[in-house]
Kinemage of the C-alpha trace (Angstrom):
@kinemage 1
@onewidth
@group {chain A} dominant
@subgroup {mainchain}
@vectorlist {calphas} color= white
{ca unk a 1} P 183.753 126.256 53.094
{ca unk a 2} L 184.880 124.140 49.910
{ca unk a 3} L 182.855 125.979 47.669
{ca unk a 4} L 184.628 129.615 49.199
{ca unk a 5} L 187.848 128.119 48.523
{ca unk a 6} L 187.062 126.920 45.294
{ca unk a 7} L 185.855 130.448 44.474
{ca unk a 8} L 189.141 132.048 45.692
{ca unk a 9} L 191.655 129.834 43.746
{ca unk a 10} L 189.960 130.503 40.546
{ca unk a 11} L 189.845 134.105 40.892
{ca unk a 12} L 193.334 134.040 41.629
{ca unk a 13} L 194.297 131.246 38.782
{ca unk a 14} L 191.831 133.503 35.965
{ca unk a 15} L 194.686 136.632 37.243
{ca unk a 16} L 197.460 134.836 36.727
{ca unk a 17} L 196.403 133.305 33.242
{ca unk a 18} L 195.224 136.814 32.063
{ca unk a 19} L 191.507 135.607 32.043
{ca unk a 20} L 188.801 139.366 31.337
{ca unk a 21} L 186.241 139.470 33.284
{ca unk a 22} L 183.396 142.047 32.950
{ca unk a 23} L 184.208 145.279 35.564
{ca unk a 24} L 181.300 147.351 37.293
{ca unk a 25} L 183.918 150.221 37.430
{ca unk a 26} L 186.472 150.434 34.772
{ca unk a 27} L 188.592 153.065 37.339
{ca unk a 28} L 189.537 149.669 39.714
{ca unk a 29} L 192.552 148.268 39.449
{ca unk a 30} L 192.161 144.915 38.679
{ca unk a 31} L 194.934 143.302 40.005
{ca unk a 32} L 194.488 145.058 43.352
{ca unk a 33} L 191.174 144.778 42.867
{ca unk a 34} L 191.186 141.137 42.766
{ca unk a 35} L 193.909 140.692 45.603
{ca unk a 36} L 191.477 142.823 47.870
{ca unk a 37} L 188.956 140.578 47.167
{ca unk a 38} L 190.975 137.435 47.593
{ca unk a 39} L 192.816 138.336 50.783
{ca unk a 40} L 189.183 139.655 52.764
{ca unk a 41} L 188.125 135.854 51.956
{ca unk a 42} L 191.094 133.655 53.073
{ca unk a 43} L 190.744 136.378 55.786
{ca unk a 44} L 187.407 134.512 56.361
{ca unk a 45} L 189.151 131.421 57.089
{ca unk a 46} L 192.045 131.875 59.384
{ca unk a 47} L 194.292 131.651 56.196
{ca unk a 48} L 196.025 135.364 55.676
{ca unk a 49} L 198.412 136.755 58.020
{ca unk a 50} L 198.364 139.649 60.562
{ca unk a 51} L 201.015 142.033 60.120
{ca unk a 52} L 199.669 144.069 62.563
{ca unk a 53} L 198.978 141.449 65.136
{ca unk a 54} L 201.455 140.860 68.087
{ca unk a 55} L 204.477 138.434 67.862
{ca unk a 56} L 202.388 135.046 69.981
{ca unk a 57} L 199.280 136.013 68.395
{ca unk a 58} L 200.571 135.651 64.565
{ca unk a 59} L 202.367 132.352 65.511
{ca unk a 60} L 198.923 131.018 66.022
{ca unk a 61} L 197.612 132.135 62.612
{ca unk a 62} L 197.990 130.053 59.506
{ca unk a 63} L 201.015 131.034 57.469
{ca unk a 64} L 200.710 133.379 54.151
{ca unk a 65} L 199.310 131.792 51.641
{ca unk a 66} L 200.507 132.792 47.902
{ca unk a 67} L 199.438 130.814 45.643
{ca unk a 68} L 201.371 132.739 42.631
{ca unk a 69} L 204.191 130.047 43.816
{ca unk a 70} L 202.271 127.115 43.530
{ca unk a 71} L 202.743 124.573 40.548
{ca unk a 72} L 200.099 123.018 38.396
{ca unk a 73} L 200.194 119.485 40.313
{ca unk a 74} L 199.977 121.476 43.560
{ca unk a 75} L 196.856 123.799 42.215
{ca unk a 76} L 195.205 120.718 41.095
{ca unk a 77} L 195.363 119.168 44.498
{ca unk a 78} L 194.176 121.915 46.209
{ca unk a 79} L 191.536 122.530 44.306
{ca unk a 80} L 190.167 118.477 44.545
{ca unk a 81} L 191.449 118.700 47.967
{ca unk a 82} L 188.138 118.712 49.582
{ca unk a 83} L 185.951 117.000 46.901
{ca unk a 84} L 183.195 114.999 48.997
{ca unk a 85} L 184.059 111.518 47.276
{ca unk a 86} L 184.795 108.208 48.820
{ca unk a 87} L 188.494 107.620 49.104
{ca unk a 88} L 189.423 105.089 46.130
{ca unk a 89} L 190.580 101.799 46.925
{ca unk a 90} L 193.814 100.495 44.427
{ca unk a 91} L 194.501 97.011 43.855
{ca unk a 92} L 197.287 95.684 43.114
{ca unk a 93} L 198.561 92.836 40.852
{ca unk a 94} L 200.532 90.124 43.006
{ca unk a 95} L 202.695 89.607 40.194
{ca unk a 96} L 206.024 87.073 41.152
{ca unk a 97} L 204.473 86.870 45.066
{ca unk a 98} L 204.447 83.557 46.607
{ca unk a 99} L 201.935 82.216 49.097
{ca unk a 100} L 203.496 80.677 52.065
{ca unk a 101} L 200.504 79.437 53.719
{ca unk a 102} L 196.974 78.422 54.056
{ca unk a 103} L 194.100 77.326 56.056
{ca unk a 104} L 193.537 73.772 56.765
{ca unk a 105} L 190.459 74.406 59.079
{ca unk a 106} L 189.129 76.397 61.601
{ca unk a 107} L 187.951 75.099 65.128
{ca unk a 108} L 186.554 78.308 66.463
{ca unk a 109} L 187.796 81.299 67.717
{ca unk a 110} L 191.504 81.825 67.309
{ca unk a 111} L 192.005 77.383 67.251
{ca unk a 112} L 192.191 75.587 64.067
{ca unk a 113} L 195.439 74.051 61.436
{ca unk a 114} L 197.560 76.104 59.482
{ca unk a 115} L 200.017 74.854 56.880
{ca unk a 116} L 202.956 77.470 56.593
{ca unk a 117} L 205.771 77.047 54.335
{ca unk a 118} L 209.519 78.896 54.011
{ca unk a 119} L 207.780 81.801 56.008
{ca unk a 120} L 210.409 84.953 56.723
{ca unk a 121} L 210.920 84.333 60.058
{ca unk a 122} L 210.693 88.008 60.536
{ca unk a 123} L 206.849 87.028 60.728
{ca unk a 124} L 206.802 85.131 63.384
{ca unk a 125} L 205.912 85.685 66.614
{ca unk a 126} L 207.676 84.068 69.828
{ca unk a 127} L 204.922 81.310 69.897
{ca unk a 128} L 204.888 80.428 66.172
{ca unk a 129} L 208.853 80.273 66.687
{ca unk a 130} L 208.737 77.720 68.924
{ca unk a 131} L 206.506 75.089 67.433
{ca unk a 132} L 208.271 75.875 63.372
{ca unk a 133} L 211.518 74.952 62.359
{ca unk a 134} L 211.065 76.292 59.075
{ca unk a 135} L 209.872 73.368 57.071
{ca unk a 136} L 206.838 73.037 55.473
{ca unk a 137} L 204.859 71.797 58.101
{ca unk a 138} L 201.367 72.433 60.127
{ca unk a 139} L 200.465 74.485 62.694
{ca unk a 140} L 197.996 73.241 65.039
{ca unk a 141} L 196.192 75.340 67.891
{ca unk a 142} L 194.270 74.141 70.058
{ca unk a 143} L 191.860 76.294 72.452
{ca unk a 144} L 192.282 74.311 75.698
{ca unk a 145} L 193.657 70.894 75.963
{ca unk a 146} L 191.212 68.495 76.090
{ca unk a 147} L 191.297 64.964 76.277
{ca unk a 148} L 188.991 64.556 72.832
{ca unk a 149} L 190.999 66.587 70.557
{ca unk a 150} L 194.417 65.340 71.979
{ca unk a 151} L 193.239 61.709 71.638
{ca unk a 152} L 192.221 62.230 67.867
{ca unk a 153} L 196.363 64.096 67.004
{ca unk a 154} L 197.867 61.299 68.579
{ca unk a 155} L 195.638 58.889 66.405
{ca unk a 156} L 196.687 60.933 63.711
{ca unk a 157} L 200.260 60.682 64.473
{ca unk a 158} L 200.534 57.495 64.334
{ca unk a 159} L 199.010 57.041 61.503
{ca unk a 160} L 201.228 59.458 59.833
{ca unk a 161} L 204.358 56.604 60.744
{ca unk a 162} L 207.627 57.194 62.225
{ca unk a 163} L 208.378 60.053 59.502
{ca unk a 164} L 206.278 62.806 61.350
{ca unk a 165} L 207.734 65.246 63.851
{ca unk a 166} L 206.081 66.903 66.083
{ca unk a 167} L 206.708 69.849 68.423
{ca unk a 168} L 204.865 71.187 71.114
{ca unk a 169} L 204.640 74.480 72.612
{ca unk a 170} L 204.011 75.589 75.882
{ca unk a 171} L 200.655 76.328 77.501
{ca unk a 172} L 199.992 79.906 76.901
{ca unk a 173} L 198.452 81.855 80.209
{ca unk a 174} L 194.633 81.523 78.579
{ca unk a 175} L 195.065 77.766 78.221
{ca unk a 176} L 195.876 77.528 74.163
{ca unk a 177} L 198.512 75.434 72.934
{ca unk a 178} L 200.151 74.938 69.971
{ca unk a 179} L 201.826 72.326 67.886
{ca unk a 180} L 203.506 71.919 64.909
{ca unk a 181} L 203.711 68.411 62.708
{ca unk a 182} L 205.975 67.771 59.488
{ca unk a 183} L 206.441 65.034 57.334
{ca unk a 184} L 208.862 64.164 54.735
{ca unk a 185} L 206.170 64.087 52.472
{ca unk a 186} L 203.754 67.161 52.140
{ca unk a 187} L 201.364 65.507 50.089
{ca unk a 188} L 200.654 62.701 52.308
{ca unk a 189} L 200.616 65.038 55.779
{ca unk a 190} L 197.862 67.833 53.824
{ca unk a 191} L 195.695 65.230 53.201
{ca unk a 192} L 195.764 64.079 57.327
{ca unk a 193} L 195.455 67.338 58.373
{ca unk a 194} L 192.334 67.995 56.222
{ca unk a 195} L 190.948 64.482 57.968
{ca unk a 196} L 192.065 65.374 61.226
{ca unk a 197} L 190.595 69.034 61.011
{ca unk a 198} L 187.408 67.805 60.201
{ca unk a 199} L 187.207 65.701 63.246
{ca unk a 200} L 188.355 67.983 65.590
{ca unk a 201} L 185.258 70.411 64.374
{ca unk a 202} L 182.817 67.308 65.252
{ca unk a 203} L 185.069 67.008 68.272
{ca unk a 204} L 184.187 70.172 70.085
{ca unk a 205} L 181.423 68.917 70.879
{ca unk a 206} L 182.114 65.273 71.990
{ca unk a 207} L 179.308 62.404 72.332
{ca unk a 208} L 181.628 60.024 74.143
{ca unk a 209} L 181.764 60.628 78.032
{ca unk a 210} L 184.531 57.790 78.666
{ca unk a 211} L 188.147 56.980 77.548
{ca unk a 212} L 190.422 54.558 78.848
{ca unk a 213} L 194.049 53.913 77.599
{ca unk a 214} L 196.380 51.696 78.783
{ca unk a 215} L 200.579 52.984 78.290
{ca unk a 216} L 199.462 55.878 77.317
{ca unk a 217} L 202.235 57.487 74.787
{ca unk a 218} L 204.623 60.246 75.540
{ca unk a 219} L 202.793 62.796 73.101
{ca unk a 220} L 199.664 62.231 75.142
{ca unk a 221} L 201.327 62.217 78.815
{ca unk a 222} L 202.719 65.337 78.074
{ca unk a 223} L 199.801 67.204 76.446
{ca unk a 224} L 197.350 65.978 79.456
{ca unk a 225} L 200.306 66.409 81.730
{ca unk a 226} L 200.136 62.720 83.126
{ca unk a 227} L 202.240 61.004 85.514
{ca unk a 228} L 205.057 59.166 83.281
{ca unk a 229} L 205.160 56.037 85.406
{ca unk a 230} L 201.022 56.024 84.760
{ca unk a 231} L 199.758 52.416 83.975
{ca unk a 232} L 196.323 53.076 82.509
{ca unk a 233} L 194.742 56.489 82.135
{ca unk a 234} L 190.802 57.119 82.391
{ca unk a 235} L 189.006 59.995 81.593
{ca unk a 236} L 185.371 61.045 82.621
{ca unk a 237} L 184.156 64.449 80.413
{ca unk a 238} L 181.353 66.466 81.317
{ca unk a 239} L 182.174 66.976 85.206
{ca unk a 240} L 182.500 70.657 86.411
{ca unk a 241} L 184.676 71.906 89.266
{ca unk a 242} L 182.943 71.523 92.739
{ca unk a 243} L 181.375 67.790 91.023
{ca unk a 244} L 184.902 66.554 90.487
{ca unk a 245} L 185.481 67.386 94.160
{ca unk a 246} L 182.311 65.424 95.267
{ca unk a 247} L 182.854 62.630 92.518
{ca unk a 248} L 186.977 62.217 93.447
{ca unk a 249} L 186.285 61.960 97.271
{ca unk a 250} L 183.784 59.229 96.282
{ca unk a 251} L 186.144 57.399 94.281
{ca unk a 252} L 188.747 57.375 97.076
{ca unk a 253} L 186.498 56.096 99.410
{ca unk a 254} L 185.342 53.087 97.242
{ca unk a 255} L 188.456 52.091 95.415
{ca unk a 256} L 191.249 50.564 97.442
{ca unk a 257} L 194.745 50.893 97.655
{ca unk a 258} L 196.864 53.982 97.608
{ca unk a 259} L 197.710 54.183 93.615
{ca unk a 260} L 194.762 55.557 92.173
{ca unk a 261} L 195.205 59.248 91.942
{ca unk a 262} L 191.628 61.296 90.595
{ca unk a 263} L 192.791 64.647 89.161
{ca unk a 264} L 189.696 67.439 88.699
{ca unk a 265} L 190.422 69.130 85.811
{ca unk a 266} L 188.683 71.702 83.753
{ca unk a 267} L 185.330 70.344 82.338
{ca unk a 268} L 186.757 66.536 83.202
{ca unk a 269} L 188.198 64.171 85.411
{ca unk a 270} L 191.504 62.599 85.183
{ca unk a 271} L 191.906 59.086 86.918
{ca unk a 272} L 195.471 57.006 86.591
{ca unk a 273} L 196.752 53.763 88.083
{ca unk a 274} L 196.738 50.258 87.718
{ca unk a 275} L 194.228 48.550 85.131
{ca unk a 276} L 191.688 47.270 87.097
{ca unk a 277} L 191.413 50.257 89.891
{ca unk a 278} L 191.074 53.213 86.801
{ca unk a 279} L 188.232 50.685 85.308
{ca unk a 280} L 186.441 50.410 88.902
{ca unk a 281} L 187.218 54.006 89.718
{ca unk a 282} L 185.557 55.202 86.469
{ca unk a 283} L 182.361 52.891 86.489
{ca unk a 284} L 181.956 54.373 90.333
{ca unk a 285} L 182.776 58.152 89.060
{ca unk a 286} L 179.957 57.914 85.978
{ca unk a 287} L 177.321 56.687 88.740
{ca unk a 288} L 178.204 59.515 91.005
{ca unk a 289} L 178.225 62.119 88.883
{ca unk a 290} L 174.501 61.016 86.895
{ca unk a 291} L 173.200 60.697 90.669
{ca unk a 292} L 174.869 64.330 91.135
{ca unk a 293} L 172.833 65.600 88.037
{ca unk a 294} L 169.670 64.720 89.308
């Protein structure tokens, strides 16, 4: 159909620019001649209107077409129109553009640190709004909270000294979290976060089954949603749901006193109360749940 088009628009373009051609019959008048033959092609293709046809039916066909009225830019892009080329691709220069971000590291799926700086907060989404306050600071999600990963940004943390902030956002329905860390000095908090996002990547898949903590901080209470009034905090990993169930029962049957409390969480147990009980409570839970696995 290109090539019938093509044909057409020259014919017409070689009338209009007084272009001889060789006639088989000299008594033909060119000029109707040649808008005969134009009109019985675009006829071909839907493109010349019917007079004669009734009032819905022409409002159905494709409008005139006269190409008499067309300019040169126009005639060129008609006749390139339908060239079978791959569409080009133009880049750009970034001349006098900033960059206002960059990744630290990535921890799978949509989790990893991001360091944004003076970002328009037009950008932002609701979540990202929360956890930056415009600073240059880092953005850290996390996939699900887990006690391994939260263990090693509090580490972190305090490492970084009483000059870091830190803001947390709120648990999103599929479990992801994020948080966002600045320091006074950028320099000093990049090279952290490039420490701290390597060991989160090592992290995913952790080799340590046990954690206890005694006054465990406010950053950590509140990401594993602890009791604030909790003494020591224990963690067993590697326990699924209907385990937990089996392995917590146990524990409150063995361990005395009323102010242990075993919470079954999602891959791992959570055990808090005084010293000694979360110590006995988690030797008991590790033999339970090996005698569980067979």
């Amino acid at each position: 159909m290109s090539d019938l088009i093509r044909e057409v628009v020259e014919d017409i373009l070689a009338q209009q620019s007084g272009v001889k051609r060789e006639q088989a019959n000299s008594d033909v008048s060119r000029p109707n001649y040649q808008r005969r033959r134009a009109e019985a092609r675009l006829n071909q293709l839907g493109m010349v209107d019917r007079t004669d046809a009734p009032l819905d039916d022409r409002r159905t066909m494709a409008s005139p077409v006269d190409f008499s009225e067309l300019s040169a830019d126009m005639r060129r892009a008609c006749l390139t129109h339908e060239c079978d080329r791959a569409p080009r691709i133009l880049s750009r220069e970034m001349d006098g553009t900033v960059a206002h971000g960059e990744v630290i590291g990535r921890l799978g799926g949509e989790a990893g640190i991001w360091w944004i700086s003076g970002v328009d907060r037009r950008a932002l989404t609701p979540r990202v709004a929360e956890v930056y306050d415009g600073s240059a600071a880092a953005i850290i999600q996390l996939a699900k909270v887990v006690p391994h990963q939260v263990l090693l940004i509090d580490e972190a943390i305090h490492h970084l000294g009483q000059a870091v902030t830190v803001r947390i956002g709120a648990v999103s329905q599929d479990g992801s979290r994020m948080l966002g860390l600045s320091h006074a000095e950028e320099r000093v908090l990049k090279a952290s976060l490039k420490a701290l996002a390597s060991g989160l990547g090592r992290a995913q898949y952790p080799h340590k089954e046990i954690y206890v903590l005694e006054n465990p901080c406010g950053f950590v209470q509140r990401l594993l949603e602890l009791p604030s009034e909790a003494e020591t905090f224990g963690v067993l990993m590697d326990v699924s749901e209907l385990d937990g169930v089996l392995i917590a029962d146990w524990i409150y049957q063995n361990v005395g006193g009323s102010a242990i409390t075993v919470d079954v969480r999602s891959g791992w147990l959570s055990i808090t109360g005084p010293k000694e009980d979360v110590h006995k409570a988690i030797d008991i839970g590790k033999w339970h749940r090996d005698r569980l696995r067979g």
